[in-house]
N, CA, C and O atoms as a MOPAC input file, in Angstrom:
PM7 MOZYME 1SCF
protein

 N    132.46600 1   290.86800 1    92.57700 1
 C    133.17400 1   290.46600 1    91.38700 1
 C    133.54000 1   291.71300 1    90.59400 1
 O    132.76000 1   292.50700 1    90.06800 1
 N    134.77400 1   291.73800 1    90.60300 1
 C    135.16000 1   292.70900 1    89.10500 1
 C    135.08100 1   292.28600 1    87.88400 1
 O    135.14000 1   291.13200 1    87.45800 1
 N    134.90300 1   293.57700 1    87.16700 1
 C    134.47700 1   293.50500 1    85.55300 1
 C    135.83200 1   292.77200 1    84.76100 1
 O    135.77200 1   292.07300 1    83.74900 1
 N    137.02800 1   293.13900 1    85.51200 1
 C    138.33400 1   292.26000 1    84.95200 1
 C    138.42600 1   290.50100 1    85.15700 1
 O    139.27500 1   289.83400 1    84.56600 1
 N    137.38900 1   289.89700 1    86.10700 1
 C    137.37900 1   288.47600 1    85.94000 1
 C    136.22900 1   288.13800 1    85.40900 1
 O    135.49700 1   287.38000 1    86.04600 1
 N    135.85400 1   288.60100 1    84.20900 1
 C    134.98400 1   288.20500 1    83.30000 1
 C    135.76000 1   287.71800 1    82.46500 1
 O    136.76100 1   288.24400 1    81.97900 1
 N    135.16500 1   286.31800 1    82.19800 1
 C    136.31200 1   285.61700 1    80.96700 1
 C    135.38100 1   286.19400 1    79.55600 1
 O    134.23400 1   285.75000 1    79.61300 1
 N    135.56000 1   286.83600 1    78.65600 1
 C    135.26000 1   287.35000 1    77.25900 1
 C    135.56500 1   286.43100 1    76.43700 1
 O    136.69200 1   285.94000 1    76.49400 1
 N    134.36600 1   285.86600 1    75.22100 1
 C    134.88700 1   285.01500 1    74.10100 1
 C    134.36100 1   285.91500 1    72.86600 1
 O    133.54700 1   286.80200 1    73.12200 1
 N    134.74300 1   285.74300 1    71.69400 1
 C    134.19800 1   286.01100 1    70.61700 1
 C    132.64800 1   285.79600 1    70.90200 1
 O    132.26100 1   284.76800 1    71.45600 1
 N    131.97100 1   286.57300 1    70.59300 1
 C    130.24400 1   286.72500 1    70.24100 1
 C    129.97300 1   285.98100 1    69.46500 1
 O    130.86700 1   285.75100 1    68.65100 1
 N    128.76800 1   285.29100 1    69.30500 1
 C    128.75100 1   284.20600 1    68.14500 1
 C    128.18600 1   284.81400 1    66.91700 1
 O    127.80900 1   284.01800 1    66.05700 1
 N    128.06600 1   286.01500 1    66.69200 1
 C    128.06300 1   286.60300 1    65.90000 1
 C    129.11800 1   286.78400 1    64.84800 1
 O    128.93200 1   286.90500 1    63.63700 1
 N    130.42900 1   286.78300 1    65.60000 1
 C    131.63900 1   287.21800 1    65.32300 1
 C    131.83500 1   288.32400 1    64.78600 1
 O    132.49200 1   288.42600 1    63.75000 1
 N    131.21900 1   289.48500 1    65.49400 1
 C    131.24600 1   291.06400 1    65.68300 1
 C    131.74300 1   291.62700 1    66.89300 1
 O    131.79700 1   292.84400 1    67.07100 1
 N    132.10300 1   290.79100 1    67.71900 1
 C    132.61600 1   291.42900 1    69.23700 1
 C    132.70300 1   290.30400 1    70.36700 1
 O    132.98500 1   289.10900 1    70.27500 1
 N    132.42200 1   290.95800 1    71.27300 1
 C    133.14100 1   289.83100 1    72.34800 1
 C    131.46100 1   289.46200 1    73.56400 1
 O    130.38800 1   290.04200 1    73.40000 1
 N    131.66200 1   288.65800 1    74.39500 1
 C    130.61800 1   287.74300 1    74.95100 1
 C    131.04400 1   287.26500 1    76.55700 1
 O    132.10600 1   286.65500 1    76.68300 1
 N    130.10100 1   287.58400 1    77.93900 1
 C    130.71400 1   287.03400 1    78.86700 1
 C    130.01900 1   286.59400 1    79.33700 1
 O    129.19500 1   287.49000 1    79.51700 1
 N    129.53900 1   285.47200 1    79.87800 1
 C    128.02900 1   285.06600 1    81.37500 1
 C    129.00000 1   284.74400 1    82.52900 1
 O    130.16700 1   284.36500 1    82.42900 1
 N    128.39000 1   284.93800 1    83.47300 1
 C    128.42800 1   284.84900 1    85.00600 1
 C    127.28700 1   284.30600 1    85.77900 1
 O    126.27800 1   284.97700 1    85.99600 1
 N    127.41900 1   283.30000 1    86.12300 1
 C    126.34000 1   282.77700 1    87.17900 1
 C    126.90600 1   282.62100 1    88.86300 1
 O    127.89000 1   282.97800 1    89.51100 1
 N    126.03200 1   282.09900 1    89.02600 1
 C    126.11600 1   282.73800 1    90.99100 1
 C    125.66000 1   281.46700 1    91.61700 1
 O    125.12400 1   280.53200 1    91.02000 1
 N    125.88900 1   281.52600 1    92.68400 1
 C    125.01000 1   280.08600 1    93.70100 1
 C    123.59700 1   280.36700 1    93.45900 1
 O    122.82000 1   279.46000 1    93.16300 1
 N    123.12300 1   281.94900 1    93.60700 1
 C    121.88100 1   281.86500 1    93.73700 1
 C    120.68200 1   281.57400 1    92.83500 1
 O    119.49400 1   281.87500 1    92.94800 1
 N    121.50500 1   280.75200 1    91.70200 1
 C    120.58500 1   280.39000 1    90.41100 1
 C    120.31400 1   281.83100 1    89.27200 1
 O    119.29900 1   281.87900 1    88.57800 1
 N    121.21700 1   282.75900 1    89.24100 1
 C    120.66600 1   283.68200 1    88.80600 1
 C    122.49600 1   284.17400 1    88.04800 1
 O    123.55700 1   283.80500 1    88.55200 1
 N    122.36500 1   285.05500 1    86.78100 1
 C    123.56200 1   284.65300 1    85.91300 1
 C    123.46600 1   286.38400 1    85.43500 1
 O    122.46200 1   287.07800 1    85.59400 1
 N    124.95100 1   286.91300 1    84.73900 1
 C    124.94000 1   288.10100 1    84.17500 1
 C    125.24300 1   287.55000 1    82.46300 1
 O    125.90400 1   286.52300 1    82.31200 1
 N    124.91700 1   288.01500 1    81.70500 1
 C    125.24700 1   287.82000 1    80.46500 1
 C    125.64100 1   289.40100 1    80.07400 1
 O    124.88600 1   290.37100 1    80.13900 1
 N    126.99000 1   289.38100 1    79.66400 1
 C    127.50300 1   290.88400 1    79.53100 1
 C    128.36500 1   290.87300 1    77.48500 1
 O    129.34700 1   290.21100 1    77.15000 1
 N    127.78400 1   291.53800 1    76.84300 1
 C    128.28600 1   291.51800 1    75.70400 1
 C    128.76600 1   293.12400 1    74.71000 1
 O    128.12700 1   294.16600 1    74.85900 1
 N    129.43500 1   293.06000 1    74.17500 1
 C    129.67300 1   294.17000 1    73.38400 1
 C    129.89700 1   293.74400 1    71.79700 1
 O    131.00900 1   293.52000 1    71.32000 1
 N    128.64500 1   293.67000 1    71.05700 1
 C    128.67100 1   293.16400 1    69.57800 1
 C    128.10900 1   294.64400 1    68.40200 1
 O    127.59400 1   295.71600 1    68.72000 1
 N    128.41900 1   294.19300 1    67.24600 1
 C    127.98800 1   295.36300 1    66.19200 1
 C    126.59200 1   294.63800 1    66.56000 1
 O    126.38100 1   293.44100 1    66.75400 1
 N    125.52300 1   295.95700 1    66.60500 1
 C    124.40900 1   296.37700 1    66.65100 1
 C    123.46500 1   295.96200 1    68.25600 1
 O    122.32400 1   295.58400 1    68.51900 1
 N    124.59400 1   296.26300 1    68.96300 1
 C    124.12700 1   295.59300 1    70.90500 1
 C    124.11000 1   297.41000 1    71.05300 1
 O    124.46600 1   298.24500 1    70.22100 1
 N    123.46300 1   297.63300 1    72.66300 1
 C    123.50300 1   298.63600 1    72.67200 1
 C    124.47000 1   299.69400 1    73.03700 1
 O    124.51700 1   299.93100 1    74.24400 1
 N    125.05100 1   300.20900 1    72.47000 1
 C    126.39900 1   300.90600 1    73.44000 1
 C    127.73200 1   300.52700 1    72.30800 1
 O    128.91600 1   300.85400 1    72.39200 1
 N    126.99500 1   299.68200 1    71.20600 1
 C    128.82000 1   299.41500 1    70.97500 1
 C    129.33200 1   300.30600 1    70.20000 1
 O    130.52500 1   300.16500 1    69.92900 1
 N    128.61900 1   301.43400 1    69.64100 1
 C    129.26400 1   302.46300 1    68.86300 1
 C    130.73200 1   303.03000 1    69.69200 1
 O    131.91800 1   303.20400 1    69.41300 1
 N    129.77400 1   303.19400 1    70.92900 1
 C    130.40900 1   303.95100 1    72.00700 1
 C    131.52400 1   303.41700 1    72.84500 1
 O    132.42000 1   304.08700 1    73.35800 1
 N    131.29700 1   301.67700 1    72.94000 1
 C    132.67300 1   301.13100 1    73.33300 1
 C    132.01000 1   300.76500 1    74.50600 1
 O    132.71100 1   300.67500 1    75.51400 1
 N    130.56600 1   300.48700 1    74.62300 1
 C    129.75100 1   300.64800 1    75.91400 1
 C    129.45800 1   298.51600 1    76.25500 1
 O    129.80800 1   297.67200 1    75.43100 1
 N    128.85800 1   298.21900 1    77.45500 1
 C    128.55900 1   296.92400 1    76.88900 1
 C    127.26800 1   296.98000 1    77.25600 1
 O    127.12800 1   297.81000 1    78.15500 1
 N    126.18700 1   296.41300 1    76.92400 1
 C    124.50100 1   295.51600 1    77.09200 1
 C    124.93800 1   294.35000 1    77.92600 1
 O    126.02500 1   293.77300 1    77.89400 1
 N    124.00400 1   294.13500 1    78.59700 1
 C    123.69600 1   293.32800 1    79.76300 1
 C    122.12500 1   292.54100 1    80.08200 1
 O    121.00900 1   293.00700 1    79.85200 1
 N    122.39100 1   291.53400 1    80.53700 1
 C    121.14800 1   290.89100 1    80.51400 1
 C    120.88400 1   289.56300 1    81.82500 1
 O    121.52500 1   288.55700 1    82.12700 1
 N    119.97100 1   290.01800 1    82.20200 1
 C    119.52100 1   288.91000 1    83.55700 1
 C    119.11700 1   287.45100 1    83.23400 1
 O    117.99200 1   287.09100 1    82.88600 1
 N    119.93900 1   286.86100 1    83.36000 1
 C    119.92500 1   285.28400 1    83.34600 1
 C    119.33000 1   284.31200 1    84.71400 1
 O    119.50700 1   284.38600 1    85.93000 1
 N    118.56600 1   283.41400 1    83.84400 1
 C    117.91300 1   282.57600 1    85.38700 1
 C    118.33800 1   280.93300 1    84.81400 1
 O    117.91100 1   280.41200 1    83.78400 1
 N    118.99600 1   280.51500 1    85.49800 1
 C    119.62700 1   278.57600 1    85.41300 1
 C    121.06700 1   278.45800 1    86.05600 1
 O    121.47400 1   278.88600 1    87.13600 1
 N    121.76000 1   277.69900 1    84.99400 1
 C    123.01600 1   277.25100 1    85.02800 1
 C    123.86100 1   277.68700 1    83.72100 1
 O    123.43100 1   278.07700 1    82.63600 1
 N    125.16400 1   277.50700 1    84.14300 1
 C    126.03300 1   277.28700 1    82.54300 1
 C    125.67200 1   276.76000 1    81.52600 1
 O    125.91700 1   277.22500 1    80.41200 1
 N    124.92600 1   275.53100 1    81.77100 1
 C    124.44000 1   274.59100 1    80.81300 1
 C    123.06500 1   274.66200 1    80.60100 1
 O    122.70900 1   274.14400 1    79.54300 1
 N    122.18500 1   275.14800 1    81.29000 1
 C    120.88000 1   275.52100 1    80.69500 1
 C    120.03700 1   277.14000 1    81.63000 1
 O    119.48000 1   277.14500 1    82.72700 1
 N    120.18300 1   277.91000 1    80.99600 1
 C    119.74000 1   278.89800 1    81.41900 1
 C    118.90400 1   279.87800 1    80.07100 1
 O    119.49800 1   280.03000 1    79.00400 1
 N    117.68000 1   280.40500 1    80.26300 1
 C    117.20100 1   281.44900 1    79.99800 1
 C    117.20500 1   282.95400 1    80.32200 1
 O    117.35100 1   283.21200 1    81.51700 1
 N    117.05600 1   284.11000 1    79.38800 1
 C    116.86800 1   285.13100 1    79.88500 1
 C    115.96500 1   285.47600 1    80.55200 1
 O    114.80800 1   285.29200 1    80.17200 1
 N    116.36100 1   286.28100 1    82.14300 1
 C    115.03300 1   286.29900 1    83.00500 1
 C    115.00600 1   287.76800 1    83.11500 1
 O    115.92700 1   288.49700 1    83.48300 1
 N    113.05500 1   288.31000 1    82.50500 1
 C    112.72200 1   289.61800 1    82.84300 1
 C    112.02900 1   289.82700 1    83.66700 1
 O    111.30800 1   290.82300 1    83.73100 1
 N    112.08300 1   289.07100 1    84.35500 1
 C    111.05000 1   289.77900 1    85.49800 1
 C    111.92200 1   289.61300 1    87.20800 1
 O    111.77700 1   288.79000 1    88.11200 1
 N    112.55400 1   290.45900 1    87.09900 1
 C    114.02800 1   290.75700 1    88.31800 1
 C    113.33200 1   291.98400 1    88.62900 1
 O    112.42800 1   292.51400 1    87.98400 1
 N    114.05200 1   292.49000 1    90.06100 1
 C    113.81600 1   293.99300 1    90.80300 1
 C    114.68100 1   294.70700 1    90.00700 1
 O    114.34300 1   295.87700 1    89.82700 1
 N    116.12000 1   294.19700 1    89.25800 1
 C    116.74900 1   294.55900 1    88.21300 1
 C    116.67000 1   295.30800 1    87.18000 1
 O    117.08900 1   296.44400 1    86.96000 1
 N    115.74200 1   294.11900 1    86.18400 1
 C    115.48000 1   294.79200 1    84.92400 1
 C    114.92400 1   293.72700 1    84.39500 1
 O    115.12700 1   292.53900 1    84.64800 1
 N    113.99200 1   294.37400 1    83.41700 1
 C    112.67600 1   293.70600 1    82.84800 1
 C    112.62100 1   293.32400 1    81.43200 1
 O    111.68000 1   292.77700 1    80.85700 1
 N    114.21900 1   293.83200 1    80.74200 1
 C    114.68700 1   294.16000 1    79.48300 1
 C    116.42500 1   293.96900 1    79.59200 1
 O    117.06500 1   293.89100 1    80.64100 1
 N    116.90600 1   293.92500 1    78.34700 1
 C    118.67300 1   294.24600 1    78.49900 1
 C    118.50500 1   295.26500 1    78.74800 1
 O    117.53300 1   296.00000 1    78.58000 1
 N    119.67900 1   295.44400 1    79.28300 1
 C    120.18800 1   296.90600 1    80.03400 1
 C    121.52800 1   297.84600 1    78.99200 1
 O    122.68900 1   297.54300 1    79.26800 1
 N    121.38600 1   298.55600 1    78.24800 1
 C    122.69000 1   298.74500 1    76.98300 1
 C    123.11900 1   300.21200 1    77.57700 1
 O    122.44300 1   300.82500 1    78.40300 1
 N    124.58700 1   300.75800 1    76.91000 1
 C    124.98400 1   301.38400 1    77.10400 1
 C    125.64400 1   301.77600 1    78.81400 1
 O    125.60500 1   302.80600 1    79.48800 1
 N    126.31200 1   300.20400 1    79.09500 1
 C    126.60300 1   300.20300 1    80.73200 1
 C    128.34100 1   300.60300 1    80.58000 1
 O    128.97300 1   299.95200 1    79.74800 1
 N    129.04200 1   301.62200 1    81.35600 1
 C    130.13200 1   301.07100 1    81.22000 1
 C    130.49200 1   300.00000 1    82.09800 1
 O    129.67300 1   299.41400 1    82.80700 1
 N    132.06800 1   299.66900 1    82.04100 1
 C    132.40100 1   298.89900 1    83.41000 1
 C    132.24000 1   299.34100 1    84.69800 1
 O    132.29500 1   298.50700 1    85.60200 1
 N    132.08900 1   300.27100 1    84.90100 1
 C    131.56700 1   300.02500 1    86.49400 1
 C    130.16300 1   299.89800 1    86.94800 1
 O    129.54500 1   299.48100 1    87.92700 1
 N    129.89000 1   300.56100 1    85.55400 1
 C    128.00700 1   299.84600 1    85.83500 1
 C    127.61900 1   298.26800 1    85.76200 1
 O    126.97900 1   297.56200 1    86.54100 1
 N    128.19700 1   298.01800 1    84.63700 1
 C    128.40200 1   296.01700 1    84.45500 1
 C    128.88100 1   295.47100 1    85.95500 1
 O    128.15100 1   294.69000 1    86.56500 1
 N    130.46100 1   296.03700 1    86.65400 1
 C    130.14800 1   295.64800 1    87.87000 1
 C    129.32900 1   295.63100 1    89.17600 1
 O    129.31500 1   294.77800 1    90.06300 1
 N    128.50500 1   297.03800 1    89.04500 1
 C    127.40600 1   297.18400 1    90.10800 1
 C    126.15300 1   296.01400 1    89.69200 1
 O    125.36400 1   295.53700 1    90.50700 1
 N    126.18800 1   295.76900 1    88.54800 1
 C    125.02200 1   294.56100 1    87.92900 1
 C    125.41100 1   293.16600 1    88.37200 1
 O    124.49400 1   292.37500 1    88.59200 1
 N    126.40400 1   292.85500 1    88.49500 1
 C    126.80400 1   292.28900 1    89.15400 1
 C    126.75000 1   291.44200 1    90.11300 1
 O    126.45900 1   290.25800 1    90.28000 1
 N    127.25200 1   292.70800 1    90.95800 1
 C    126.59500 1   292.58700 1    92.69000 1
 C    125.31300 1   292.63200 1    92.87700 1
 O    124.89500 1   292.17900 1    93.94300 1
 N    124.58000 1   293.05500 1    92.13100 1
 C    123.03000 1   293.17100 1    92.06300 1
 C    122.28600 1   291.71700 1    91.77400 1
 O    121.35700 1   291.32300 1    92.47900 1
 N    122.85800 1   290.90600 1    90.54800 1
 C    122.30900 1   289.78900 1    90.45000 1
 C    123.16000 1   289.00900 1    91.43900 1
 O    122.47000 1   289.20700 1    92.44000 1
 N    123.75800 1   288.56800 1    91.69100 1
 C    124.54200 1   287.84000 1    92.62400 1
 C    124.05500 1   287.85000 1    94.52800 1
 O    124.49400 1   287.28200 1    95.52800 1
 N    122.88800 1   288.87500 1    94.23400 1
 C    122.00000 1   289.28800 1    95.26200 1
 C    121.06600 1   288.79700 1    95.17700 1
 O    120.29300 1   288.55500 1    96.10400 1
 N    120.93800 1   288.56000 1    94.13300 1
 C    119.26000 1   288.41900 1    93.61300 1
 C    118.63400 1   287.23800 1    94.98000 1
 O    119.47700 1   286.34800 1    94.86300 1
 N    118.22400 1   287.03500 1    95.47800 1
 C    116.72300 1   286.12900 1    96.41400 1
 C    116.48300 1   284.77900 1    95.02700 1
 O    116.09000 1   284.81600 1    93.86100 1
 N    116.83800 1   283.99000 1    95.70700 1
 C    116.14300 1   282.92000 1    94.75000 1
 C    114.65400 1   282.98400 1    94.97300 1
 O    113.90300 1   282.24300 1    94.33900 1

């Protein structure tokens, strides 16, 4: 998946913008760039490992991934995260 078919909405913050991605394998990207996320001074986005569906999912830390959000990614790092969760082993 490329970082360009991420559909982006307003953040519900309404400081910046907001994307999730989920996968067959039960496992989701949540990719955001808001005032006070990490990276957004810089134009960077934070990222975060999701475990469910569209409709009910939690943040999951305990991935080979990451154990925490991940901030200061550019886009090609958001896309290697990606491919990484979309890997993930149920």
């Amino acid at each position: 998946m490329k970082f360009s078919d991420l559909q982006f909405n307003t953040h519900p913050t309404g400081n910046g913008i907001a994307a999730r991605q989920f996968f067959d394998n039960g496992y989701g990207l949540s990719v955001v760039r808001f005032r006070g996320s990490y990276g957004y001074e810089d134009g960077l986005y934070e990222a975060a490992v999701l475990k469910g569906t569209e409709d009910d999912y939690d943040l999951c830390y305990d991935t080979r991934i990451a154990d925490d959000v991940i901030g200061r990614l550019t886009e090609p790092e958001v896309e290697f995260l990606l491919s990484q969760v979309e890997n993930l082993a149920i």
